[in-house]
N, C-alpha and C positions, 0 to 999 in steps of 0.2 A: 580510462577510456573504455569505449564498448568490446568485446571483442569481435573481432573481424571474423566472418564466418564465407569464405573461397567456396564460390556452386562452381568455375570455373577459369581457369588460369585468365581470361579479361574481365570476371566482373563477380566482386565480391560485397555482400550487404554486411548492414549491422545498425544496434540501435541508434539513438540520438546520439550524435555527435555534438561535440563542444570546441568552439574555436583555437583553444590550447589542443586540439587532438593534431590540427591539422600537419603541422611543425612533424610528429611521428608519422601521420601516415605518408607524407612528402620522403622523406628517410625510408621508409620501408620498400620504396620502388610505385606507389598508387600515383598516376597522373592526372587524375580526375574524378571530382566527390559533386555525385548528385544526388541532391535534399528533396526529398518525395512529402515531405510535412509543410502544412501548412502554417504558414505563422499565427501565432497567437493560438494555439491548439491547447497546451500546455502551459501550467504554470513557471513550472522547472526549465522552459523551452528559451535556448537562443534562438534572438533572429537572424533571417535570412541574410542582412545586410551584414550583420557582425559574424556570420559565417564564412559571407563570399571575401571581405575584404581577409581575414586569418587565411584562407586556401591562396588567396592572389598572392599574399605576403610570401607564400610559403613554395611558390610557384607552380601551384595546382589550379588545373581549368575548373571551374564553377557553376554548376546548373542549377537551379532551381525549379520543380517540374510536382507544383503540390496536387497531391489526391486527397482528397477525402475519405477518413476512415471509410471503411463500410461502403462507398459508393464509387470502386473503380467502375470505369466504363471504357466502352472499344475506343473512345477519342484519348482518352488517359495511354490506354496499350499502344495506340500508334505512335502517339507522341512519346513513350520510350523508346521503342522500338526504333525508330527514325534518330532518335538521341544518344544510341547505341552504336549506331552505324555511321555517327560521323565525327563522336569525340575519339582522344586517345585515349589508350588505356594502359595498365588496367585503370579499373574502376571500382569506385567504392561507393554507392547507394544506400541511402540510410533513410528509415523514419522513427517512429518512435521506438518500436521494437526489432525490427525489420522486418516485418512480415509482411506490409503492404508493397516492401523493395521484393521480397523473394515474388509475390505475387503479379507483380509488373514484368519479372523477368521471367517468370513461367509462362505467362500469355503471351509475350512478345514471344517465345521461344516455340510456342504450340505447333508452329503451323510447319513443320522440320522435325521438330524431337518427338518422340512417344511421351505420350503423358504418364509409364512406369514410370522413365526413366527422370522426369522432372518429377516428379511425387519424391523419388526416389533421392536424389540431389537435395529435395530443398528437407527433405527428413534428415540425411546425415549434417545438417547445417541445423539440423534443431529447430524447422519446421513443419506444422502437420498442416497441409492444404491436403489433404482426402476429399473435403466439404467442394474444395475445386474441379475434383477432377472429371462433371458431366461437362462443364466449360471448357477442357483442355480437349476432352475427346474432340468436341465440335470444334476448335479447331484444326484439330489433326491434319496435316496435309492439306489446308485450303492457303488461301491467300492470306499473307502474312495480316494486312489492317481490313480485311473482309469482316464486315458487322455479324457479329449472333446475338439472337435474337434472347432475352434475358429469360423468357417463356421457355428456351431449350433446354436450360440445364436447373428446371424450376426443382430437382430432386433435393430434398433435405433429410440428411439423415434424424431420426427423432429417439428421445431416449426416454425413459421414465423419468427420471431425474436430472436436469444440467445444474450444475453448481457453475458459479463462476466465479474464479479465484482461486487461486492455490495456496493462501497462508492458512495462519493459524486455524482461522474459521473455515473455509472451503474442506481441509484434509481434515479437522476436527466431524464437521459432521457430515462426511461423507463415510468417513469411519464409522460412525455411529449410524449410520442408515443399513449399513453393511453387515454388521456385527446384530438390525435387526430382520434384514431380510438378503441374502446371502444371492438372491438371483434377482435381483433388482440392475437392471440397464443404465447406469451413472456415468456422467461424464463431466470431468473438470476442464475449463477452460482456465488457460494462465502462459503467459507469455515468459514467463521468468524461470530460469533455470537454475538458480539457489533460494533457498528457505532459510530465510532468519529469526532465531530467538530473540527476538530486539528488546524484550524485558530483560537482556542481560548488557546492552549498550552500557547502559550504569555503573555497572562494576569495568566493563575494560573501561573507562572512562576515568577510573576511580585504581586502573593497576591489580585489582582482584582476578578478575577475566583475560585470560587470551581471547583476541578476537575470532580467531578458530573457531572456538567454544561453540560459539553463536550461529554457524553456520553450516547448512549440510547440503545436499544436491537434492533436489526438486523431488527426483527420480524416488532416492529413496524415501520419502515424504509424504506423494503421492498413493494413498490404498492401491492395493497392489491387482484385486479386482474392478477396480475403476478405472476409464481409459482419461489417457491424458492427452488433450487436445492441446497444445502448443502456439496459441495464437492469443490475440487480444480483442475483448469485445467491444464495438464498437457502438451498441445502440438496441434497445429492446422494442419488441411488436408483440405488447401482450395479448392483444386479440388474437391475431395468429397463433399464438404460445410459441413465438419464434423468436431467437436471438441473431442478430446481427453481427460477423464477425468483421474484422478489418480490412480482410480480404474481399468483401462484401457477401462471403459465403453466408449461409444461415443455418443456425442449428434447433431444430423441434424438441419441445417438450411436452411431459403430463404434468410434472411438477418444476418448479424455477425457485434454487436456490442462489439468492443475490450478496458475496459476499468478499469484494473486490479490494475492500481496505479501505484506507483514504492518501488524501494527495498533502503531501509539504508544501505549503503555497509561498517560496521563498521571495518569488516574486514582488508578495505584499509588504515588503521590507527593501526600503531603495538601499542600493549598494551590498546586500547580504551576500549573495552567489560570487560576486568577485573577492570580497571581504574571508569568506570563509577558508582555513587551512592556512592562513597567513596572519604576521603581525596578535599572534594569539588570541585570535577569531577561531571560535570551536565550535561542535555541537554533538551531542549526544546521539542527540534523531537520526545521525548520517552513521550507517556502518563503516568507511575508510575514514570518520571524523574523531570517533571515539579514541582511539588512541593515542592521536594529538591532545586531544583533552588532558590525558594522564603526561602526557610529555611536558606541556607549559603550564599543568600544575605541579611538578615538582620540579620549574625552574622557575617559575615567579616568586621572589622573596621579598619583596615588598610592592605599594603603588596601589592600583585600586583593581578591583574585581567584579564583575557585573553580572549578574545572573538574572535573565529575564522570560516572562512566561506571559503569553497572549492571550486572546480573550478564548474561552470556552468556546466550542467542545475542542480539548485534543485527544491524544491517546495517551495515557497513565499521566492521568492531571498533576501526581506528585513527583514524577521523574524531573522536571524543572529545579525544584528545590532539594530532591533526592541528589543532582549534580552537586551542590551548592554547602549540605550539611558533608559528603565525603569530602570536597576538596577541602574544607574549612578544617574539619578533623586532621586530615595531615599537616595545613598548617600551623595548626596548635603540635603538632608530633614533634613537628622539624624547630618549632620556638619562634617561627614566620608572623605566625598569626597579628602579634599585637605590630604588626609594620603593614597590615595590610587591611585597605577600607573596602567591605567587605556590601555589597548592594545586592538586596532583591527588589525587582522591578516588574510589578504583575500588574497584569489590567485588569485583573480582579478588585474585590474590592474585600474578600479575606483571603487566609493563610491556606486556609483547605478549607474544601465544601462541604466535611461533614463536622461539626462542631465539636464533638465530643473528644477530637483527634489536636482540633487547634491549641490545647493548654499541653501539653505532653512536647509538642512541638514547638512552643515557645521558648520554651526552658531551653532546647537546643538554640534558638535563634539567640538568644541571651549569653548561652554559655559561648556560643561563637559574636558576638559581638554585633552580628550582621543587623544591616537596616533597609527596615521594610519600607518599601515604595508602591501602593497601592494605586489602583486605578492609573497606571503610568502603561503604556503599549510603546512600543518599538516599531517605528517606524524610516529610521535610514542610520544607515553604519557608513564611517567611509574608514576601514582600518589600517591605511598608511596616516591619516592622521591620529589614529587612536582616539576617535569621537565617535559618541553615538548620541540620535535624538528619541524622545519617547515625547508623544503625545500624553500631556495630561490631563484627564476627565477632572471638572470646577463644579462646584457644588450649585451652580448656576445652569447647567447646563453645556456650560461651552467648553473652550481647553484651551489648554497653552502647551509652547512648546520647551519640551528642557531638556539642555544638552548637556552630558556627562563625560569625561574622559575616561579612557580605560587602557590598564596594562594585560586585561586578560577578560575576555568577552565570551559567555558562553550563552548561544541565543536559541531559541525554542521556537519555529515561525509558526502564523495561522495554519490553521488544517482546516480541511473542504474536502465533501467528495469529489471522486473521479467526476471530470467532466461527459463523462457521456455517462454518468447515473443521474447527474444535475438536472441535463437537459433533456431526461428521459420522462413518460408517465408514471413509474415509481414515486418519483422524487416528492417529499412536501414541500415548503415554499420556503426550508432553509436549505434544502439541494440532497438532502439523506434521504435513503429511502422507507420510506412511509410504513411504519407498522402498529401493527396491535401491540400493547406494550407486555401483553401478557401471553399470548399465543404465538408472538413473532409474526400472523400472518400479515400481508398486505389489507387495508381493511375493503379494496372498491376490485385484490385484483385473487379471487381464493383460492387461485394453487401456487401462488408465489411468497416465497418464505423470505425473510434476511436475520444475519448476524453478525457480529462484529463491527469491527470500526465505522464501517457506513452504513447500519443500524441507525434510524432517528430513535427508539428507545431510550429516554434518558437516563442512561446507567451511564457507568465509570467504563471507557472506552479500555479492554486492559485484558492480555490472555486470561484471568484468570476469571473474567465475563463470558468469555467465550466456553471454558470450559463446562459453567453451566448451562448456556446455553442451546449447546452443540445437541445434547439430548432430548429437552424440549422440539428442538424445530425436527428433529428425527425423527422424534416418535408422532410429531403431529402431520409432519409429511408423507407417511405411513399411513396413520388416519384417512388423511384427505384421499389419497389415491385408492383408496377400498371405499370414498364412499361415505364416509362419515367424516363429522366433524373434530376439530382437534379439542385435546382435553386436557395435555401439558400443559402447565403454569410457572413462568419466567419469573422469578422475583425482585428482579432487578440486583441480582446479586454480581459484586464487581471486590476486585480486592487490592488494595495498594502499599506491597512492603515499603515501609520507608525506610529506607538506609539511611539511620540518623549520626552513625557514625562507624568507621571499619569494627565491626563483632557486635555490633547490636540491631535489631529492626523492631521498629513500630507496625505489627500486623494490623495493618487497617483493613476491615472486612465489613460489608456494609451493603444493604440491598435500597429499591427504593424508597424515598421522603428522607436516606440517612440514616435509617432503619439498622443498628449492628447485629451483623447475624457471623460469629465469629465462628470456628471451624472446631477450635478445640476450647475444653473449660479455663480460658485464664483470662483475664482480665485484656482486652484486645488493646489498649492504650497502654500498658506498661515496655520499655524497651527492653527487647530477652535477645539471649542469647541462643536459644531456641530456635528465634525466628529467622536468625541470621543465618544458622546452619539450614533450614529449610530454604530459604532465599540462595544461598552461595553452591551447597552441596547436592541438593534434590530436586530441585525445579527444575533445572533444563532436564533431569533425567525423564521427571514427568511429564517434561512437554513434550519429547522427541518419541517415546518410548511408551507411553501411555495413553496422555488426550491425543497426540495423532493417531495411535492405532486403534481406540475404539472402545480403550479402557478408559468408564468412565467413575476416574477415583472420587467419592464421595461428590456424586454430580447427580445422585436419583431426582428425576423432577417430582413437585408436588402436581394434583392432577384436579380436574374440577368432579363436583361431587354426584355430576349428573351428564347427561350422555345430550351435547351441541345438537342443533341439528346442523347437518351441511349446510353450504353458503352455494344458492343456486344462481347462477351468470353464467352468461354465454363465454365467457373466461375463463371459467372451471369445468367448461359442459363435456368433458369424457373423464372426470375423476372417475367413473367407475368400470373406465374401459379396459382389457384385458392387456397385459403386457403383451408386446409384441418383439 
């Protein structure tokens, strides 16, 4: 469940709620959950209906009162307002992250409180509406649902740089902006308040990893000269050079780095989200899923085993069958193995996408027994019956459908960007945002950069893309904003250990077209034991301790051989303007 974060003894927010939450908050003393999200916002998102009937069950009052990211307005304020004052409480207000709930409850509260003291409330609750506070003033002391006018509080704070996102990529090259210009104006937008190594899911999955490992607090994460703005963006206005927050606040820029991640679409997979954590339905992708993984692989000792992987783009294309060669190695350890029928199931239509990797990796498919299901996608799980269907791609064009049974299911769903990068001007018309594949820049918007997972750049979606990245779009964001054009050069370089079995990895290192561009002199398709102590022993030290702070270990970009000229639009038209 989210955690519950109390502004005051009747009415406390928090993020999405899930209809299993309701049962605890009913137990805790809360007598009424009102849902500020609109349905269908979210992939990951229950509905209102399957919300309200879990609260009624649980003998909690039920509201439903949706806002729209990014577009409160004084009819949205009153109508909480008014919905405050005649439920019982306390109360518990939820939307995606909570911040459009803390934001309902500060206006609704304006016209009585001082706007310190709500600034102040929704900060120790781990939100920053700063962006809010010319709209609290105006209301200060007027009439509680009195209209202001959206002209009053037109101020926007502007920074040289917004990033938005706080993972890998946001803190990777915000570091590296830092570490090149030490009084540069940055500010990270990110609603979340842990930071996960999720290249390390794999091993607690697999019993190598405590789940600990993999995680740290935002805070510490965050550059420590960059402010961190605690909210979720709702929606870009690049003409303006202005980001849209959830609150509907807006934040100004010179330059816009766009690096938000991407979305688990479990959705796309009927029955997945109930299925999951039960009946030995797992997933790697989920940090609280990982360690069920390691628990129903070492109690399943015979029956059948299903490992399935969707269609491209996801995030570390190999982690799929990286689950699949670890559990299969214990069960050859434990003498399991030959009792157990062992399936991969990809909508792909190879093993891996860069060739030279697929024969190395064979030999482990072989030596574990397992059998490849190509062009086969996952499309519904119901795991109290222990069934699952995959649509399969016919050499005709069309598909059928085929059902598998399973004693231990470990499922991988489609990826997509954030919906509000999809439905933004960014996006290209498969919903990532649109870049040069070699500068990172936007090609139609010149002071807006991206990296990582929702990156369209066709590379291997995977920290260890990011971390060459993170330098390029630095040093070219740097560029721009002085006025010239960028001259960093991305190579498409992305990296994927593959855990072919516990003490060995296949260092797959590789840039664009497949291209191997391996790091050190050894033959990159041999399994060593080398690479396993790199993988198990030194990577998260370098992820935590190095690419987030700004060191960037063997990450020098290559550069172009001649000096761009700028990209001139009224988009870009104060790249040369002086920091303010």
């Amino acid at each position: 469940m989210q955690p519950i974060k109390r502004l005051t003894p009747f009415i406390a927010v928090a993020g999405q709620l899930e209809p299993a939450d309701m049962g605890t908050l009913a137990a805790s003393g809360y007598r009424c959950v009102i849902n500020n999200r609109p349905d269908h916002e979210g992939e990951d998102q229950p509905g209102s209906d399957a919300l309200r009937v879990a609260a009624e069950a649980s003998g909690l009052e039920y509201h439903h009162l949706p806002v729209i990211s990014g577009k409160i307005g004084d009819e949205d304020v009153a109508a909480f307002r008014e919905l405050l004052d005649r439920v019982r409480g306390p109360v518990v207000a939820f939307c995606r992250t909570g911040t459009r709930s803390t934001t309902l409850w500060a206006l609704a509260e304006a016209h009585h409180l001082a706007p310190d003291a709500l600034l102040q409330t929704a900060r120790e609750a781990g939100y920053d509406l700063a962006a809010l506070q010319p709209r609290l003033e105006l209301r200060w002391q007027t009439l509680p649902n009195q209209p202001v006018s959206p002209s009053q509080f037109a101020h926007t704070p502007r920074y040289d740089v917004l990033v938005i996102g706080g993972g890998a990529a946001g803190c990777a090259v915000t570091a590296s902006l830092l570490k090149r210009d030490a009084g540069l104006r940055i500010a990270i937008v990110e609603p979340r308040e842990q930071h996960y190594y999720q290249p390390g899911w794999t091993l607690v999955g697999a019993g190598v990893f405590d789940r600990a490992r993999t995680e740290r607090d935002m805070a510490r994460c965050i550059p420590p000269r960059a402010q961190w703005i605690r909210a979720a963006a709702a929606a870009f206005e690049p003409e303006q050079q202005q980001v849209v927050l959830e609150d509907g606040s807006r934040l100004g820029y010179r330059a816009l780095v766009v690096c938000p991640g991407l979305t688990l679409d479990w959705s796309a997979i009927e029955g997945a989200k109930e299925a999951l954590g039960r009946n030995g339905v797992t997933s790697n992708y989920v940090f609280e899923l990982a360690p069920y993984t390691w628990q129903q692989v070492q109690a399943l000792r015979g029956g059948r085993a299903l490992f399935t992987q969707p269609p491209m783009p996801i995030k570390c294309a190999g982690a799929p069958q990286k689950a699949m060669y670890l559990s299969c190695d214990h069960w050859l350890k434990q003498g399991v193995l030959k009792d157990i029928q062992v399936d991969f199931c990809s909508a792909g239509a190879v093993l891996f996408g860069v060739a030279d990797f697929v024969p190395p990796l064979m030999k482990y498919v072989e030596r574990y027994g397992a059998h490849l299901n190509f062009g086969e996608t996952l499309v519904k799980v119901d795991g109290e019956a222990r069934k699952a269907w995959f649509r399969k791609a016919a050499a005709d064009g069309g598909s059928e459908l085929v059902e598998r049974e399973f004693d231990f299911l470990h499922m991988v769903p489609p990826q997509r960007a954030p919906e509000f990068v999809r439905q933004s001007p960014l996006a290209n018309a498969e919903g990532w945002v649109e870049v040069d594949h070699e500068s990172l820049r936007h090609p139609r918007y010149g002071n807006i950069f991206s990296l990582g997972d929702v990156c369209a750049a066709p590379n291997a979606k995977t920290a260890a893309a990011v971390r060459k990245q993170a330098p390029v779009v630095a040093e070219n964001v740097i560029a721009v904003l002085a006025g010239r054009g960028p001259r960093a050069i991305y190579d498409g370089y992305g990296s994927c250990p593959l855990t072919v079995e516990r003490g060995k990895v296949i260092l797959a290192e590789f840039g664009y077209g497949g291209k191997l561009l391996p790091t050190f002199p050894l033959d990159p398709r041999v399994p060593r034991r080398l690479a396993w102590d790199l993988k198990t022993k030194w990577m998260p030290g370098i992820y935590f301790d190095l690419m987030l702070k700004g060191h960037e270990w063997l990450a020098e970009p290559r550069h172009l051989d001649f000096e761009p000229r700028p990209v001139e639009s009224p988009a870009a038209c104060d790249f040369t303007q002086e920091k303010k």
